[in-house]
N, C-alpha and C positions, 0 to 999 in steps of 0.2 A: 495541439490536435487540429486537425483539418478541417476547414467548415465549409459544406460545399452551399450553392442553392438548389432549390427543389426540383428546376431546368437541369443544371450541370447532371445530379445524382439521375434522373431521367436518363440524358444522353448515354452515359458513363455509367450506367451501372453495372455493368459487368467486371470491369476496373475496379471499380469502389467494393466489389466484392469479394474482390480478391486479394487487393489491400486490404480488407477488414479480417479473411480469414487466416494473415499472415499475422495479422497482431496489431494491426495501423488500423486501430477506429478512426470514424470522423463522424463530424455532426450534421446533420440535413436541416437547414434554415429557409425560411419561405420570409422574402421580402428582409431580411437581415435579422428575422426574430428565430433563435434555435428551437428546434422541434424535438429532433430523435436524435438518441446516440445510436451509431452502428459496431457492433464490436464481436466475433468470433466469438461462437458458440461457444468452445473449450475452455474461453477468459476466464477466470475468475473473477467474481465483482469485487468491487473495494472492501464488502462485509468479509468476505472470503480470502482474501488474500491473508497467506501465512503471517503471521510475525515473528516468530522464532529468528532469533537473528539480527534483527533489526538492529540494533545498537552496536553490532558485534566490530571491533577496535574503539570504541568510543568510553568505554568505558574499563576500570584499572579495577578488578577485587584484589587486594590485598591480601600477602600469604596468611600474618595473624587475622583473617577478617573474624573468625571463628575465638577468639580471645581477645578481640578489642576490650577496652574499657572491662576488661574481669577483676581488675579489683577494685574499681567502684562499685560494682555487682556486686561482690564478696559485703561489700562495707554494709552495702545497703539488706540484704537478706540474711548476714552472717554465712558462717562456715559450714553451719549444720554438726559443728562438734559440738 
C-alpha cells in the first residue's frame, strides 16, 4: 500500500482520489509517522469482507466423510437393537 506525505497528499489530491476510489487506498504520514488510511467509500472493511470461500481448493472432504470411523461409533453407543 502506498504511503504518501502530508505535502505530496496536499499537492495530489485529486490523484490520490481517484486512486482511492478505484480501490488503491494509501496511507497519509506526516514526517514518516502514519496518520490515516484512504480507501473508497464502497470498500468493505477487513470486519466485512465475505469469507465464504476462503479455503475453497485448499481443502479435500472426503466422499465417506459422512460414515467415517461408524463403526467405532457403533462399538461405542451400540446398535440400538
Amino acid at each position: 500500500m502506498e504511503t504518501v506525505n502530508i505535502h505530496e497528499a496536499k499537492t495530489h489530491l485529486s490523484r490520490l482520489v481517484e486512486k482511492a476510489a478505484r480501490g488503491e487506498s494509501f496511507i497519509i504520514a506526516k514526517a514518516g509517522k502514519p496518520l490515516v488510511k484512504v480507501v473508497a467509500l464502497d470498500q468493505p472493511s477487513e470486519t466485512e469482507k465475505q469469507r465464504i470461500g476462503f479455503m475453497t481448493g485448499e481443502i479435500v472432504v472426503p466422499d465417506d466423510f459422512d460414515r467415517m470411523v461408524s463403526d467405532e461409533i457403533e462399538n461405542l453407543f451400540g446398535t440400538g437393537a
